[in-house]
C-alpha positions as CSV (number, residue, x, y, z in Angstrom):
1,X,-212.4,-181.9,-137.1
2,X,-208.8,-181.4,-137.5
3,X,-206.8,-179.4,-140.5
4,X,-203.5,-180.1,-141.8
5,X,-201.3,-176.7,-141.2
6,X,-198.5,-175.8,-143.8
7,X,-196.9,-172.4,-143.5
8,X,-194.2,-170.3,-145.1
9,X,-192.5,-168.1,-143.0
10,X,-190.2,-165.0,-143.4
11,X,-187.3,-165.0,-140.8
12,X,-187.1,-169.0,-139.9
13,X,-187.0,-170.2,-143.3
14,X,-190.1,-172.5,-143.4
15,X,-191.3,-173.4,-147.1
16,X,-194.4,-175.2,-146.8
17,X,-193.7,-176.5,-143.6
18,X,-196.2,-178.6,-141.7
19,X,-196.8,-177.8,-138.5
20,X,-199.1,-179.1,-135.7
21,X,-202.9,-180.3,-137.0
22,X,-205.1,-177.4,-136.0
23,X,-208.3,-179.1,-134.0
24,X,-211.7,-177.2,-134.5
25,X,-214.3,-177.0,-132.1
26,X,-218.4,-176.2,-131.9
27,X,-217.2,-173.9,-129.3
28,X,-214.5,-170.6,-129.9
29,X,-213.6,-168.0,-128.5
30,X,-214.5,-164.3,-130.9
31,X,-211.7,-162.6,-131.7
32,X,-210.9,-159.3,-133.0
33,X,-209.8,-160.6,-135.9
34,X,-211.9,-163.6,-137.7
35,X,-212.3,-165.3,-141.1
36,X,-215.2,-167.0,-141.5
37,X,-215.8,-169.8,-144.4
38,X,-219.2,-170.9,-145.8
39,X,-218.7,-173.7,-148.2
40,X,-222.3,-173.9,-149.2
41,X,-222.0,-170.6,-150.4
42,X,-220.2,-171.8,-154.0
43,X,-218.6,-169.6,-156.8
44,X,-216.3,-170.4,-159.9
45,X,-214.4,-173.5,-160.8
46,X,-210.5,-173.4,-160.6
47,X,-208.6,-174.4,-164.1
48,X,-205.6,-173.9,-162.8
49,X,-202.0,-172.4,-162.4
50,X,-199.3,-171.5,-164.9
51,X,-196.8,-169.3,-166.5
52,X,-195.0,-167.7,-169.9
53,X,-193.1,-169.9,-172.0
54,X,-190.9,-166.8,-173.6
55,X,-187.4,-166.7,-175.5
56,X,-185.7,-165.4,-172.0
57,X,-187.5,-168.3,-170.1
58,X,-186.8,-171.2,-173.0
59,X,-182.9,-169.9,-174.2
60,X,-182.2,-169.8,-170.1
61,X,-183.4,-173.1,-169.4
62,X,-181.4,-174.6,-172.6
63,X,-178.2,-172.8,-170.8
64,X,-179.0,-174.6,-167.9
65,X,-177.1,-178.2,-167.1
66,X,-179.3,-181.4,-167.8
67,X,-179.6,-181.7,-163.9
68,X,-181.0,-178.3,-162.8
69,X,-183.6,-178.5,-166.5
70,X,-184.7,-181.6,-164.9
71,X,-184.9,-180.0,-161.3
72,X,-186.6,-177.0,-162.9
73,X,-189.4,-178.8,-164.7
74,X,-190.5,-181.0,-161.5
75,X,-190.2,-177.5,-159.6
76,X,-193.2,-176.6,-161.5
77,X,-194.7,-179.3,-163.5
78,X,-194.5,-182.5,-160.7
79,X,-198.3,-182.5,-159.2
80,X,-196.4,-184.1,-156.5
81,X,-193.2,-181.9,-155.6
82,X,-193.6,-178.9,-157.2
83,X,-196.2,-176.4,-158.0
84,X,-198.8,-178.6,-160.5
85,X,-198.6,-176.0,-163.0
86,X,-201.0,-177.3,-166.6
87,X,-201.6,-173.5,-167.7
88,X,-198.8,-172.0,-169.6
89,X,-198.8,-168.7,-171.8
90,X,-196.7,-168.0,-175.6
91,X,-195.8,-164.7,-177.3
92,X,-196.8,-164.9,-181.0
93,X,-193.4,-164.0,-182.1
94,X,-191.3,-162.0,-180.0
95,X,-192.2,-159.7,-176.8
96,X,-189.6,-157.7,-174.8
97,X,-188.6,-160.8,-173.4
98,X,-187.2,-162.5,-176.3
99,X,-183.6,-161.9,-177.5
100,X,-184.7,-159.2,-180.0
101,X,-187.6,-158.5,-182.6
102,X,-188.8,-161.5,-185.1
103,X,-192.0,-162.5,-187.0
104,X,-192.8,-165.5,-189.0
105,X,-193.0,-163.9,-192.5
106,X,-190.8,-162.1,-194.7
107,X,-191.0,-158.0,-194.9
108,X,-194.0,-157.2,-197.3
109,X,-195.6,-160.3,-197.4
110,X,-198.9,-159.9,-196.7
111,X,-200.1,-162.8,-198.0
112,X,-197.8,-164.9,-195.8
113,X,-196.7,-167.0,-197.9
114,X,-193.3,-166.9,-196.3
115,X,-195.1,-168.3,-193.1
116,X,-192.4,-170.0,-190.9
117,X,-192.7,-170.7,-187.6
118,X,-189.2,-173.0,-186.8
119,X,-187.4,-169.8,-185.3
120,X,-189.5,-171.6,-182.1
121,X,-188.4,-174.9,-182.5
122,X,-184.9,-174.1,-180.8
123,X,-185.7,-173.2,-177.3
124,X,-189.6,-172.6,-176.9
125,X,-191.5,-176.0,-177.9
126,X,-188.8,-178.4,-176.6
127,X,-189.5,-176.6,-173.5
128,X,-193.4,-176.9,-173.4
129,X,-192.8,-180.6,-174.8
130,X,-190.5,-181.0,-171.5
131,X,-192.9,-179.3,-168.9
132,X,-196.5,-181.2,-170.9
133,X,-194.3,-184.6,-170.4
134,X,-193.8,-183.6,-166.6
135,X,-196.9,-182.3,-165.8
136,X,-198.6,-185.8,-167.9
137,X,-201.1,-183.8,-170.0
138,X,-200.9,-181.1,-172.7
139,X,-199.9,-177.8,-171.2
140,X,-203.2,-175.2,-171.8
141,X,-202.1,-172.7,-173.8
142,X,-202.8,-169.3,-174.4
143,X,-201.2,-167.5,-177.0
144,X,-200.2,-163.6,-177.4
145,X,-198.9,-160.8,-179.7
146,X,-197.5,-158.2,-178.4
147,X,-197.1,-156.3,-182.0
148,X,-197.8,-157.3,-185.5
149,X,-194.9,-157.3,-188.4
150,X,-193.5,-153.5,-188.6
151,X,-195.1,-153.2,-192.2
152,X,-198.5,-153.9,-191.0
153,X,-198.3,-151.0,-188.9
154,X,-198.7,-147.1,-188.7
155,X,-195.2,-146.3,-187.3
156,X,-193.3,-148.8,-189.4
157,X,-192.0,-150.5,-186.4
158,X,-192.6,-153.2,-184.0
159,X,-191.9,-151.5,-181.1
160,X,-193.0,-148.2,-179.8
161,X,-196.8,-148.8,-180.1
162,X,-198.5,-147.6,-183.2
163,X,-201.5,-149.3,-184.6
164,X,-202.6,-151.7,-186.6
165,X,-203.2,-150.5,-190.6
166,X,-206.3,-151.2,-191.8
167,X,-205.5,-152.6,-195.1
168,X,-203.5,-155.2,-192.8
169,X,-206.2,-156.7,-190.7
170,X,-207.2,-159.7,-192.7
171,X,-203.5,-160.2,-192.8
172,X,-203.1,-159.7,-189.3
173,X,-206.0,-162.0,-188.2
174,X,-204.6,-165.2,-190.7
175,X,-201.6,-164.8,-188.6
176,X,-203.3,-166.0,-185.5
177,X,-204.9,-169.1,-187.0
178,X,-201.2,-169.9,-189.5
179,X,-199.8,-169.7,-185.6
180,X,-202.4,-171.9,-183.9
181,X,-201.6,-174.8,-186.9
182,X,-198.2,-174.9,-187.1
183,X,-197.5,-175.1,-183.6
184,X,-200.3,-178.0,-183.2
185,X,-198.5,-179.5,-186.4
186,X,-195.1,-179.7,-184.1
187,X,-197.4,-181.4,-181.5
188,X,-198.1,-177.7,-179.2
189,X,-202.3,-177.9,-179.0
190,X,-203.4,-174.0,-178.5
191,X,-206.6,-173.8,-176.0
192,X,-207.1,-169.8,-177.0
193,X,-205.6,-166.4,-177.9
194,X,-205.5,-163.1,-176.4
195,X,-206.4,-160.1,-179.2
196,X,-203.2,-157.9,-178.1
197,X,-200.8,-158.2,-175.2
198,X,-201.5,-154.5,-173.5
199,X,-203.3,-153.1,-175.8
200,X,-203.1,-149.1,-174.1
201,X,-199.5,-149.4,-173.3
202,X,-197.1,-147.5,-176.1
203,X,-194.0,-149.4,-174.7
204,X,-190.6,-149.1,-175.5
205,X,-190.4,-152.4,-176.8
206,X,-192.9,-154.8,-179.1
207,X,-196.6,-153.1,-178.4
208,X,-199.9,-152.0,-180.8
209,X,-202.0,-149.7,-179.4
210,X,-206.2,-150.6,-179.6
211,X,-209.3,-148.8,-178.9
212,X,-211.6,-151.1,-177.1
213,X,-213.9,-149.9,-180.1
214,X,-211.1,-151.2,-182.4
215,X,-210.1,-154.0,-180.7
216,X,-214.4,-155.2,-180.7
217,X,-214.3,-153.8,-184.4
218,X,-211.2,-156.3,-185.3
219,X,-212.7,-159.3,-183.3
220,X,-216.2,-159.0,-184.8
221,X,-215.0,-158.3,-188.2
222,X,-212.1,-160.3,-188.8
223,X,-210.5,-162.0,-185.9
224,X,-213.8,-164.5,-185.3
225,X,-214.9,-165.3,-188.5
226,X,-211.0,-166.0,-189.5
227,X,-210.9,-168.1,-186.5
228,X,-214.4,-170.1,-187.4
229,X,-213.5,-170.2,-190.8
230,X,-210.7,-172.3,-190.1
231,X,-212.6,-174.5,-187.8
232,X,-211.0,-172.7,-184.7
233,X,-214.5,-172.3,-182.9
234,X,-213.7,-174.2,-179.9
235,X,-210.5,-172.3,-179.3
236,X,-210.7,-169.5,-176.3
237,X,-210.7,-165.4,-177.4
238,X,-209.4,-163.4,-174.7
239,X,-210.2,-159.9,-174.7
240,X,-208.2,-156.9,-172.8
241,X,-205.1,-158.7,-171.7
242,X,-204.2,-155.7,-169.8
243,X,-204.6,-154.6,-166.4
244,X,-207.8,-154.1,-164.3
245,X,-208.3,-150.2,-163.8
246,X,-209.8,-150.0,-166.6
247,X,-211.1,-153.5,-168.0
248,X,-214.4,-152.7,-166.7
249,X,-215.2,-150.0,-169.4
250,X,-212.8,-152.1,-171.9
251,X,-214.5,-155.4,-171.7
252,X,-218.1,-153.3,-171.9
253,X,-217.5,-151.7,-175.2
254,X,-217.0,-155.3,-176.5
255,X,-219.2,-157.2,-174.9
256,X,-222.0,-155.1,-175.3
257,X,-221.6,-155.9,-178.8
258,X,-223.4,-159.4,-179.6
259,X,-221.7,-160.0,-182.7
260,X,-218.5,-159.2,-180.7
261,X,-219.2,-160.4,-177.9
262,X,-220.3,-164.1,-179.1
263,X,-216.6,-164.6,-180.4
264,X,-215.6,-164.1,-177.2
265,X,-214.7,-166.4,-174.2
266,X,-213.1,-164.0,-171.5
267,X,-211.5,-161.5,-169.9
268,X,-207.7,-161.6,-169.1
269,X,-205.9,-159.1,-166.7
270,X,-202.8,-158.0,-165.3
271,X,-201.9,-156.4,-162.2
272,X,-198.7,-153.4,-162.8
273,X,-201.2,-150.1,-162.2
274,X,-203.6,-151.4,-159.3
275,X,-205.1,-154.1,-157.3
276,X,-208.6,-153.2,-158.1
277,X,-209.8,-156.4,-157.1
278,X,-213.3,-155.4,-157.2
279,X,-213.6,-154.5,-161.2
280,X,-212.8,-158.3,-161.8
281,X,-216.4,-158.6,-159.4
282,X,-217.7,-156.1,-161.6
283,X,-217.2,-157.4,-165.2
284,X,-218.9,-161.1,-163.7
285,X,-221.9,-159.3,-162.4
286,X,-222.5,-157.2,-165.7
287,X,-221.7,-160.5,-168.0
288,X,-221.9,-163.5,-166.0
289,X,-221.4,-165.7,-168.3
290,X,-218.0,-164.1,-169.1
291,X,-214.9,-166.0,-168.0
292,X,-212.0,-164.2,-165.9
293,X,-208.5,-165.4,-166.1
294,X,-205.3,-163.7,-164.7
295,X,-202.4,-163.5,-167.5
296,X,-200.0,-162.0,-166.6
297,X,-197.9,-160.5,-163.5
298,X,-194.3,-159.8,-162.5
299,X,-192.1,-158.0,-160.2
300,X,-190.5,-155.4,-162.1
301,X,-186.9,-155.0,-160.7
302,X,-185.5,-151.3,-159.5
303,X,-181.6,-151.1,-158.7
304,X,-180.6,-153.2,-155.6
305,X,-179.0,-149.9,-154.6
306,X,-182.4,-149.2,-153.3
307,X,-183.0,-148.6,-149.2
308,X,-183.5,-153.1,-148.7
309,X,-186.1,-151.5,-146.0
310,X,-188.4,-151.3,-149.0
311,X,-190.7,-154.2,-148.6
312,X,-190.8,-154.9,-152.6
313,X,-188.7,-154.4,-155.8
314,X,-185.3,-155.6,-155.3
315,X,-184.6,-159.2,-156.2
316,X,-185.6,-161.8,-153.4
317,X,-187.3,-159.5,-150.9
318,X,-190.0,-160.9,-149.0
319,X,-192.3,-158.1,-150.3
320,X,-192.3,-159.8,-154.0
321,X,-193.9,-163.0,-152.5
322,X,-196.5,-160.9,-150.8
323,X,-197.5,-159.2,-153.8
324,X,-198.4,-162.8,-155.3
325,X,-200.3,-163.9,-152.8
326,X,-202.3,-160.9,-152.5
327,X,-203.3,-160.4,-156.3
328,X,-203.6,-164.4,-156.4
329,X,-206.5,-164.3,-153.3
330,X,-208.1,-161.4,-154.4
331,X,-208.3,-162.2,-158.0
332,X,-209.9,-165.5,-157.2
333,X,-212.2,-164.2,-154.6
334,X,-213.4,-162.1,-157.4
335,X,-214.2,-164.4,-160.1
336,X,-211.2,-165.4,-161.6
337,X,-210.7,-169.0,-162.7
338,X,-207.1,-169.0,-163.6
339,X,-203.8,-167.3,-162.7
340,X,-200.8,-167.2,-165.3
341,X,-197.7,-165.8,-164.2
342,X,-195.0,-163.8,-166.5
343,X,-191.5,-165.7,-167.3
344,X,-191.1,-169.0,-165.8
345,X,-187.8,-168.5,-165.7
346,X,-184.9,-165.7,-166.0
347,X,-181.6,-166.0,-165.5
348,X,-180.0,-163.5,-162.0
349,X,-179.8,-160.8,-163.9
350,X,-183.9,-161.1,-164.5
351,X,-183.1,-161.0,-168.4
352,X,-182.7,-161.6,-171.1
353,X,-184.5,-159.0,-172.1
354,X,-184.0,-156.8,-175.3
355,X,-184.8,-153.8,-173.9
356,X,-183.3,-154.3,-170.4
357,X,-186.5,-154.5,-168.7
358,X,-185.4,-156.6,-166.0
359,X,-187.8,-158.5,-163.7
360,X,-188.0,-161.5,-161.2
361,X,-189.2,-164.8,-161.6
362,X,-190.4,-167.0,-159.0
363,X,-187.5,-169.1,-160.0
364,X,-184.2,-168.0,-161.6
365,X,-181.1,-169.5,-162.7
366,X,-177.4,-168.1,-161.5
367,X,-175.4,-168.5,-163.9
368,X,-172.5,-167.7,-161.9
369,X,-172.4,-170.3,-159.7
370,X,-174.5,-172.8,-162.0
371,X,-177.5,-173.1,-159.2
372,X,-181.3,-172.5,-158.9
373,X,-182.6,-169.2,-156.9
374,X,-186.0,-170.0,-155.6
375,X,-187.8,-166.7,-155.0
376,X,-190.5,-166.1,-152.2
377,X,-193.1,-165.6,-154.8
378,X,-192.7,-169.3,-155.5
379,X,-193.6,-170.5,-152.2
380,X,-196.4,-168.4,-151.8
381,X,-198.0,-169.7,-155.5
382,X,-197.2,-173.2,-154.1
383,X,-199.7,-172.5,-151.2
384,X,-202.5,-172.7,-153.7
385,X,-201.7,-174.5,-156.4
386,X,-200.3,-177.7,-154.8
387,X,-203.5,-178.2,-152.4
388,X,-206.4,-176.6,-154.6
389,X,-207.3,-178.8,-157.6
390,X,-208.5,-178.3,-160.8
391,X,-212.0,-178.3,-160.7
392,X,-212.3,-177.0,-157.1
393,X,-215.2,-174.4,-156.7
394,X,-214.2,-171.3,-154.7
395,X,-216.2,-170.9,-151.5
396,X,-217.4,-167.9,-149.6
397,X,-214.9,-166.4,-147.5
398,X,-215.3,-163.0,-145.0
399,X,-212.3,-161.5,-143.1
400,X,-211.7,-159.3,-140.8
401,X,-208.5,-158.3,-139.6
402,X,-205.7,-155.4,-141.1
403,X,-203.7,-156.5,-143.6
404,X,-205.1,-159.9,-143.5
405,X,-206.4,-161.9,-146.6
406,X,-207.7,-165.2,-147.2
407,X,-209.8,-167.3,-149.9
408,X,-211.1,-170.8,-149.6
409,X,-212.0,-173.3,-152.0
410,X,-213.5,-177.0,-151.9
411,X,-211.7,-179.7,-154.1
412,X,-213.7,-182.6,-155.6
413,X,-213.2,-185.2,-152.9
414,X,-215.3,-182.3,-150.1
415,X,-211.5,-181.0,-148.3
416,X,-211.6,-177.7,-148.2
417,X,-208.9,-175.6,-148.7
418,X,-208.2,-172.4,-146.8
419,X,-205.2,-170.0,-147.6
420,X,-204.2,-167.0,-144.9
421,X,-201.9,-164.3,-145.8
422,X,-200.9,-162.0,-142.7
423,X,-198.9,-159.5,-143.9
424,X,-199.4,-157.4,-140.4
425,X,-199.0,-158.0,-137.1
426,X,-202.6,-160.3,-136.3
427,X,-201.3,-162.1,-133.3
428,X,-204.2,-164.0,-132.3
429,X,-207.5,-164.9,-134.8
430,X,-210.3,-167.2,-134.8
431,X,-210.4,-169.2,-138.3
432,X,-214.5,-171.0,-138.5
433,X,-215.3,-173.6,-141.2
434,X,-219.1,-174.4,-141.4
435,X,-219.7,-173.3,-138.1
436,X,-216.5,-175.0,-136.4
437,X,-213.8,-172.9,-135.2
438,X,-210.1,-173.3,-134.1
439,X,-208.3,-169.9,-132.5
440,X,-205.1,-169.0,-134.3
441,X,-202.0,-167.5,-133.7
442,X,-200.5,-166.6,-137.4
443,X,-196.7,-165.0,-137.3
444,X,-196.4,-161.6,-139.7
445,X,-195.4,-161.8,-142.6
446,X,-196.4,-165.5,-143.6
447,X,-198.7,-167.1,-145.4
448,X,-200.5,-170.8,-144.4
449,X,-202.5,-173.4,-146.1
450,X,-204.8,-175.1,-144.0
451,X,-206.8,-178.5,-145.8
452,X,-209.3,-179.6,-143.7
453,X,-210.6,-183.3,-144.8
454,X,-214.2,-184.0,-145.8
């Protein structure tokens, strides 16, 4: 049996580069580092990869010439040449990267009468139109707020946390569903919405702080039956939306709820405090039936005054990459079905951003010199999502080796997929498929994707 061997390298500039067809044999040689792959052994099904349609992302693409839009959208739309992305995420009015605050409504109102949702019809839905048409099917959509209107809330503001006001929470939940049919109206179909982008951070810019007893309080008592009421029943509800150190004792207090709970489709996370991999694990085992979806990750950038022998942090370094392909393997080998990225595009700067929060994006544009910059982090999303397809089931996978991680999965047609990231120095390893093994020299600091046909 023979795989087909792409790699991305570090220090020779390989991007997906195929290299020479890796035979396996009954018989191989033990080393001291192995990964093993049992594709009886079969876990979750893979919907796919994405990332956030926000202001920054839509107003920098409009900057951009006709040429490099077009070049942009096949970069990650094209099933083909880019990365296949059909999942793609929205801010219910503005987030910190948007060009400043905005809502749909008027001050006061309440009632939302005012309701008016064309303040996205500039920049944000002719660029999901652009990437849906690319990718040939309706982008899926999750939708997020990251604070209500500044009269609905305890500190009178949008940013700077504070809560949600009581009086303010039927109001609050109409939103969702007013948001859900006017974007479908201007031809945007919504798969699902998150409760509240964060919902323990008291950030600087747009944030509302929850309990997990008052976010399960809000869903159970106004969120789901606004959504049913308006005949929203099949869209997703996606609790937490926040990172995994704590989403264990999060999702609990709401799911051990049943009239909370049966609102809700899943569990989203994000990965800025840790890469507690295993919590993900945890929340399947105590709710299987629970779906886990990753939305939302980025490399926040420090001052490229910073020591460059840092391995992450400062725009381009090969560290950045890493960090995605990390999170990305062991969020799937832990149950997650999806994996949504932050902005899909910033410009070199990593902004706009209204609070100078600058971060990279796997791709960015230069405005200076009028040209694309195509960050590691790109390559190393590419080595899953252009060779695992929707629908693949995630296989069993054991390693053992320092700083060495892999996941496997097997599409529809029987290929199977395996993905190694070596961020150390494993010289030598022996890779085995269903008893068949091929010994492996992997260079530091890559990442390869090897499909082995059915």
């Amino acid at each position: 049996m023979k795989a087909t061997h792409y790699r991305t390298l570090e220090r020779t500039g390989e991007r997906w580069a195929e290299k020479a067809a890796v035979q396996f044999k009954p018989h191989y040689k033990v080393q001291q580092s192995m990964i093993a792959v049992n594709s009886k052994e079969k876990y979750q099904s893979h919907i796919g990869f994405g990332g956030a349609f926000t202001e920054a992302a839509a107003s920098t693409f409009h900057e951009m010439p006709e040429a490099l839009q077009e070049e942009f959208i096949k970069a990650y739309f094209n099933k083909e040449q880019g990365l296949g992305y059909v999942l793609g995420r929205v801010a219910i009015h503005s987030c910190d990267f948007a060009l400043g605050n905005y809502t749909y409504i008027e001050e006061g109102d309440s009632e939302l009468k005012s309701f008016d949702l064309s303040h996205e019809e500039q920049w944000v839905i002719p660029m999901i139109k652009r990437a849906a048409e690319q990718a040939g099917q309706p982008i899926t959509m999750l939708a997020s707020p990251w604070s209500p209107p500044a009269f609905m809330k305890s500190n009178g503001e949008m940013n700077y946390g504070g809560k949600l006001l009581a009086e303010y929470q039927q109001s609050w939940a109409s939103y969702y569903t007013k948001f859900i049919e006017q974007m479908e109206l201007r031809g945007v179909p919504i798969w699902g919405i998150s409760i509240q982008n964060e919902p323990e951070a008291d950030q600087i810019w747009d944030s509302c702080f929850y309990s997990a007893e008052e976010e399960r309080d809000f869903i159970k008592n106004y969120l789901g039956p606004t959504m049913y009421a308006a005949g929203y029943q099949d869209k997703a509800i996606v609790i937490w939306d926040h990172n995994r150190d704590v989403m264990v004792q999060r999702t609990a207090i709401v799911l051990s709820d049943p009239e909370a709970a049966k609102y809700v489709w899943g569990v989203g996370n994000h990965w800025y405090v840790s890469e507690d991999f295993d919590n993900l694990s945890m929340v399947h085992h105590l709710y299987p039936d629970t779906h886990l979806i990753f939305t939302e990750g980025c490399v926040e950038l420090t001052d490229t005054s910073v020591d460059k022998n840092d391995k992450s942090g400062y725009l381009g370094a090969w560290g950045n990459g890493e960090r995605y392909g990390r999170n990305i393997i062991g969020d799937f080998n832990n149950y997650s079905e999806g994996w949504i990225d932050w902005n899909l595009l910033l410009n070199e700067q990593g902004g706009p951003n209204h609070v100078e929060n600058y971060c990279e994006a796997p791709i960015m544009y230069d405005r200076p010199t009028k040209s694309l910059i195509y960050n590691n982090s790109y390559y190393y999303i590419g080595h899953l999502s252009r060779y695992v397809e929707i629908g693949a089931k995630r296989i069993k996978t054991q390693v053992i080796g320092e700083d060495l991680h892999a996941v496997s999965f097997e599409n529809s047609n029987g290929d199977c997929v395996v993905v190694v990231q070596n961020e150390g120095h494993v010289a030598k390893l022996t890779l085995v498929v269903d008893g068949l093994g091929a010994e492996l020299s992997l260079a530091n600091n890559s990442i390869s994707t090897f499909v082995l046909k059915a």
